[in-house]
ZADRENTOR-228327 format. One record per atom (N, C-alpha, C): x, z, y; residue number from 1; atom name; residue in one letter. Coordinates in steps of 0.2 Angstrom, whole numbers, plus 5000, padded with zeros to 4 digits. Layout:
<nodes>
px=X pz=Z py=Y i=NUM at=CA aa=A
...
</nodes>
This chain:
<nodes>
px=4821 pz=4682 py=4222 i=1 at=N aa=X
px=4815 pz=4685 py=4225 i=1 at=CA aa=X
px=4810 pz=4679 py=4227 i=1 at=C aa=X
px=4804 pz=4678 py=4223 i=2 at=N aa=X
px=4800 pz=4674 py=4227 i=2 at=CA aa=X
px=4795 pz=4677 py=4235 i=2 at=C aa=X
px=4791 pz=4670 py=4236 i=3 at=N aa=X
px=4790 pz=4670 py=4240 i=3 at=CA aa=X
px=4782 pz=4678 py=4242 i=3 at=C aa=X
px=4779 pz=4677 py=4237 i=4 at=N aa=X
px=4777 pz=4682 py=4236 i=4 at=CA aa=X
px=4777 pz=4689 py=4236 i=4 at=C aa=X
px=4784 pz=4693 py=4233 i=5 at=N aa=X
px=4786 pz=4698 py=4231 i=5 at=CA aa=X
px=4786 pz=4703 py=4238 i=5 at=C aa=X
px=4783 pz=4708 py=4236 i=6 at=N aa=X
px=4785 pz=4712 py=4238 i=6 at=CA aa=X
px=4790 pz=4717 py=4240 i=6 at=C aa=X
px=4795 pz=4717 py=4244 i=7 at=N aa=X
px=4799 pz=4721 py=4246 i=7 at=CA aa=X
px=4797 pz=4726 py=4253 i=7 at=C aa=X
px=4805 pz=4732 py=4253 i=8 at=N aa=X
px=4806 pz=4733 py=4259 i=8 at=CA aa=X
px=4807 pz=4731 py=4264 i=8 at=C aa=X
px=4809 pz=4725 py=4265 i=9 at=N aa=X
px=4810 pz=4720 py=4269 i=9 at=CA aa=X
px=4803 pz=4717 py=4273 i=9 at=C aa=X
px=4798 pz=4717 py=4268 i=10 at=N aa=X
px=4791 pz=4712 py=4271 i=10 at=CA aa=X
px=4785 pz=4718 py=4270 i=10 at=C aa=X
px=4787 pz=4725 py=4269 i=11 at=N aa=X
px=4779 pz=4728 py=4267 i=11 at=CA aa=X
px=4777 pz=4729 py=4274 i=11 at=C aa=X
px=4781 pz=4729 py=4279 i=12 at=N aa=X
px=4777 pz=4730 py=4286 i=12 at=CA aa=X
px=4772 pz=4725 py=4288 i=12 at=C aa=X
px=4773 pz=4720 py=4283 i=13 at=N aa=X
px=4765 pz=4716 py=4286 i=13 at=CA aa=X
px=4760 pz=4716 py=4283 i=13 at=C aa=X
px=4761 pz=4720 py=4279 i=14 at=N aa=X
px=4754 pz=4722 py=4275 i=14 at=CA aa=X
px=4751 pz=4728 py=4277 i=14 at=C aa=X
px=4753 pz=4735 py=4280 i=15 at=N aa=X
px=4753 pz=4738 py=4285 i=15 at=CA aa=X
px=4748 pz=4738 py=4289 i=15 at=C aa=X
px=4749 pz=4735 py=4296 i=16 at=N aa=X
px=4745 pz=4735 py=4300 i=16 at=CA aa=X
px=4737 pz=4735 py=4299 i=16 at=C aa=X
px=4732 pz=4732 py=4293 i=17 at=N aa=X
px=4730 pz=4730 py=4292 i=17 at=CA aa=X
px=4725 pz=4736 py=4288 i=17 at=C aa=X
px=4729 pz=4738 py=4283 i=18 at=N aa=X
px=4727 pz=4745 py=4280 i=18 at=CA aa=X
px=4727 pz=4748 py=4284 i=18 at=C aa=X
px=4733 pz=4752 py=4289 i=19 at=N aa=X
px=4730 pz=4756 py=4293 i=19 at=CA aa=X
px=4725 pz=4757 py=4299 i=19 at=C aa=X
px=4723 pz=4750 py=4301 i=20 at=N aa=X
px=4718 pz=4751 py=4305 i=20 at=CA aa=X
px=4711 pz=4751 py=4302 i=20 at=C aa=X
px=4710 pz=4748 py=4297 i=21 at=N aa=X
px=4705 pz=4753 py=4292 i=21 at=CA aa=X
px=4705 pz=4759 py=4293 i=21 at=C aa=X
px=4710 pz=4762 py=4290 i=22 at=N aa=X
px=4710 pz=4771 py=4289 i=22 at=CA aa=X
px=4709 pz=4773 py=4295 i=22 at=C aa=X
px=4713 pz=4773 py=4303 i=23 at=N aa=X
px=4713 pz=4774 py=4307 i=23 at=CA aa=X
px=4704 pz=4775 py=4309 i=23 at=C aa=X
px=4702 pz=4770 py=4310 i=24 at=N aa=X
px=4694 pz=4769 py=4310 i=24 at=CA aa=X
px=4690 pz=4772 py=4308 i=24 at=C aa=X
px=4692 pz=4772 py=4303 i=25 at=N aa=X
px=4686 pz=4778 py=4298 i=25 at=CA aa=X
px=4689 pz=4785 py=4301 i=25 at=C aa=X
px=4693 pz=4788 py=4301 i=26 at=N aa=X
px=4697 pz=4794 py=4304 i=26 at=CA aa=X
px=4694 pz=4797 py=4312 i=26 at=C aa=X
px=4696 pz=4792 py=4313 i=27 at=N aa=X
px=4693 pz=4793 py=4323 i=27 at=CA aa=X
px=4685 pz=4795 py=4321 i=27 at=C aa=X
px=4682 pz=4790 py=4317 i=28 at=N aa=X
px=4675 pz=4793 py=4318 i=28 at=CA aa=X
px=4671 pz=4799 py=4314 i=28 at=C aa=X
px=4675 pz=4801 py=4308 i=29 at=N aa=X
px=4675 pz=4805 py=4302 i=29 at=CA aa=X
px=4676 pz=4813 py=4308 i=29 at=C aa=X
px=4683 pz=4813 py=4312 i=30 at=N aa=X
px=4685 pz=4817 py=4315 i=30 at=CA aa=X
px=4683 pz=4817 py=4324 i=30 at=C aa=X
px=4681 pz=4813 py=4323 i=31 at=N aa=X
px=4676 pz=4813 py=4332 i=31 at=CA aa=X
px=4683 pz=4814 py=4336 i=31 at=C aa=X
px=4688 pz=4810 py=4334 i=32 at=N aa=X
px=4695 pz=4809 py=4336 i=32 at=CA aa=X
px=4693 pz=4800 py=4341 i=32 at=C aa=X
px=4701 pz=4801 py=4346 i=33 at=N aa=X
px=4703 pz=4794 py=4347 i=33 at=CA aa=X
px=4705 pz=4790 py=4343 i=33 at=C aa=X
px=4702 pz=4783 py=4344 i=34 at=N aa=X
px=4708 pz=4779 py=4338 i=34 at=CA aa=X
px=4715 pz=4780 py=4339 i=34 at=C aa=X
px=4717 pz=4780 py=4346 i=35 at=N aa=X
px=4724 pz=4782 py=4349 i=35 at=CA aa=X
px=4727 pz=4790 py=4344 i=35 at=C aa=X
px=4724 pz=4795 py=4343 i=36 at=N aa=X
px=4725 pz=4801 py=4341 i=36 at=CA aa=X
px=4725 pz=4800 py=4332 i=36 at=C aa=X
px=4719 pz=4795 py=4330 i=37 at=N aa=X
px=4719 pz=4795 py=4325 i=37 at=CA aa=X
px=4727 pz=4790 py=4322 i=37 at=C aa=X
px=4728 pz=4785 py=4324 i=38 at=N aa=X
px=4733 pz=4779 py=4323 i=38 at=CA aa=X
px=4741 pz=4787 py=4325 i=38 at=C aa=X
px=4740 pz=4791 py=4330 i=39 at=N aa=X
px=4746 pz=4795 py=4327 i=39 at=CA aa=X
px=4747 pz=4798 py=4323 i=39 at=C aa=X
px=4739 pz=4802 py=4321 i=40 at=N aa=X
px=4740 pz=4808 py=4316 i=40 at=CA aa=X
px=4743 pz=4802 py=4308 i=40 at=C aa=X
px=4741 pz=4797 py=4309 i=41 at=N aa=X
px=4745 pz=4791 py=4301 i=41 at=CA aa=X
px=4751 pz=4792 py=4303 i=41 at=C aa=X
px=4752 pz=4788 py=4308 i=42 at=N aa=X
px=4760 pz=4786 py=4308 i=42 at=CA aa=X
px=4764 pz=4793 py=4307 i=42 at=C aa=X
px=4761 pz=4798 py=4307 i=43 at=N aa=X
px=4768 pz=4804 py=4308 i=43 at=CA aa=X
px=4766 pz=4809 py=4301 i=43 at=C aa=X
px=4761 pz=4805 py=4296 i=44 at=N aa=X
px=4758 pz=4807 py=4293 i=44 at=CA aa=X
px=4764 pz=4807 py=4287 i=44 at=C aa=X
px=4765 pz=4812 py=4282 i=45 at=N aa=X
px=4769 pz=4811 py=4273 i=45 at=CA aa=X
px=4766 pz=4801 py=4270 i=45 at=C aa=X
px=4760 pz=4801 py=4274 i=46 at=N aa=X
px=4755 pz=4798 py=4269 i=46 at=CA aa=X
px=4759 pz=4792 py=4271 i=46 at=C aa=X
px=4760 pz=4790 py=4278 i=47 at=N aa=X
px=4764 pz=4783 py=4280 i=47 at=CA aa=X
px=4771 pz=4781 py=4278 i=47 at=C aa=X
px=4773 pz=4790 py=4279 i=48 at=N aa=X
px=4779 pz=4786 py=4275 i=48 at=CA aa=X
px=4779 pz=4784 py=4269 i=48 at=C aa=X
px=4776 pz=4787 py=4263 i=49 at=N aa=X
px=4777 pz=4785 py=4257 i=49 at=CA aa=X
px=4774 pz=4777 py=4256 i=49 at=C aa=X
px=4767 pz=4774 py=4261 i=50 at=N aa=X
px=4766 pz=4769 py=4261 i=50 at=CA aa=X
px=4770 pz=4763 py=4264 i=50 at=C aa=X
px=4774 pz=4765 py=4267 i=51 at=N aa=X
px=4779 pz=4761 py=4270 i=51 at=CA aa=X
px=4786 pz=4761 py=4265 i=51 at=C aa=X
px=4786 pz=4764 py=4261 i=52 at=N aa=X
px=4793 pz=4763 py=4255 i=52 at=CA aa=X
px=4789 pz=4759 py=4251 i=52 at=C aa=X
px=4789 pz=4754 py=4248 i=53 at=N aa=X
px=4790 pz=4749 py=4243 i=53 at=CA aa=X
px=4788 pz=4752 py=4236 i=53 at=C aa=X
px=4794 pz=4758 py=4235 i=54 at=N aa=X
px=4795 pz=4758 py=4228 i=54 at=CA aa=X
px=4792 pz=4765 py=4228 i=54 at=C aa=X
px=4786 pz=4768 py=4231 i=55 at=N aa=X
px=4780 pz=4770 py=4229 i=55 at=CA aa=X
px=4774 pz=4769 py=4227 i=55 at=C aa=X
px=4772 pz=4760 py=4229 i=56 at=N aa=X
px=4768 pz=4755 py=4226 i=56 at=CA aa=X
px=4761 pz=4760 py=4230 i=56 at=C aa=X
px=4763 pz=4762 py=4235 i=57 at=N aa=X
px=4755 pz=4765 py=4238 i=57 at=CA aa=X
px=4753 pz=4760 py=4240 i=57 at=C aa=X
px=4756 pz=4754 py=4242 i=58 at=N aa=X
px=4752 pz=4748 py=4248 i=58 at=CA aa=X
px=4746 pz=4745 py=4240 i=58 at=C aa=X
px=4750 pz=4746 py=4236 i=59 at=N aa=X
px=4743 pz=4742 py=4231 i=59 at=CA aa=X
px=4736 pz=4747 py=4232 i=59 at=C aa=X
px=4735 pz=4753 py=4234 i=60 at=N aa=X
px=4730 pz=4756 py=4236 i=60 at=CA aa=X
px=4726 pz=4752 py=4241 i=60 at=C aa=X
px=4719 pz=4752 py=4240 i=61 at=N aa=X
px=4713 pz=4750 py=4245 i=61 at=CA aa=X
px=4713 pz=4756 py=4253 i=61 at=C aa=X
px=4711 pz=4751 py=4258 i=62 at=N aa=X
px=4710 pz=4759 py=4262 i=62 at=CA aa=X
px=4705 pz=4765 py=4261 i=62 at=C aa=X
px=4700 pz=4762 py=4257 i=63 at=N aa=X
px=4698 pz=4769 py=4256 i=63 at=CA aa=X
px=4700 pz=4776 py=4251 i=63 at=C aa=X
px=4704 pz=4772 py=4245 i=64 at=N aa=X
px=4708 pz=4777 py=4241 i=64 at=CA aa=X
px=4717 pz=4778 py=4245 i=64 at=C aa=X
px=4718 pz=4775 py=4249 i=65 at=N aa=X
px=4724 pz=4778 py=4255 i=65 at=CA aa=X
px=4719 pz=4783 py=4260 i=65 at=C aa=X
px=4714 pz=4782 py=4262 i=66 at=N aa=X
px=4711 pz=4786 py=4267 i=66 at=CA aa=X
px=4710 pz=4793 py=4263 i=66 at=C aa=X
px=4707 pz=4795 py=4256 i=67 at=N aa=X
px=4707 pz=4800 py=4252 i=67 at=CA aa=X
px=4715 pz=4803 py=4252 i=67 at=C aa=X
px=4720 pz=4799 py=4253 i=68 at=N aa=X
px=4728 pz=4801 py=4248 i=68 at=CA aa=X
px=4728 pz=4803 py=4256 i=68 at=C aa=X
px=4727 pz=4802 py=4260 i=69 at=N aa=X
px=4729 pz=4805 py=4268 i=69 at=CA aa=X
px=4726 pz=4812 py=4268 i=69 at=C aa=X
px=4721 pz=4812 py=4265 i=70 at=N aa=X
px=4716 pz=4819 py=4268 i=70 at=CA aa=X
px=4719 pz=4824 py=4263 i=70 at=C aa=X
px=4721 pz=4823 py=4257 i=71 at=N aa=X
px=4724 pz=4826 py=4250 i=71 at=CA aa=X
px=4731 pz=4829 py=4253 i=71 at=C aa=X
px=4734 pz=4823 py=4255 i=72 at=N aa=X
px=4739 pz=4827 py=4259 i=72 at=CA aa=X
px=4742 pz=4829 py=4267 i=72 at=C aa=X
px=4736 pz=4831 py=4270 i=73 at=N aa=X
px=4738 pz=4831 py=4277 i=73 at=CA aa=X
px=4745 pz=4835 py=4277 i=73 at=C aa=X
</nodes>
């Protein structure tokens, strides 16, 4: 494994990032809190398949993740 590769072990730092973007855009889309917005993700299908590895959703941008969230509430 090099230093780069992505695993299950390391995709939680690529995470927070993406989803504060999508969060963002959501709270204000939704006239939500960012607090309400940051749970509707976490509990969301959409989080967990971005948080497995070997669905390769982390290579999405957060605007085509913000679209895969709303597709699949």
């Amino acid at each position: 494994m090099s230093d780069l590769e992505i695993t299950d072990k390391n995709i939680y730092l690529l995470l927070p990032g993406k989803i504060s973007l999508i969060a963002v855009r959501y709270s204000r889309e939704f006239k939500v809190s960012l607090i309400d917005a940051l749970s509707f993700i976490y509990k969301s299908t959409t989080y967990r398949r971005l948080a497995s590895e070997e669905t390769k959703l982390w290579h999405l941008g957060p605007v085509a993740l913000y679209d895969y969230l709303l597709e699949n509430k």
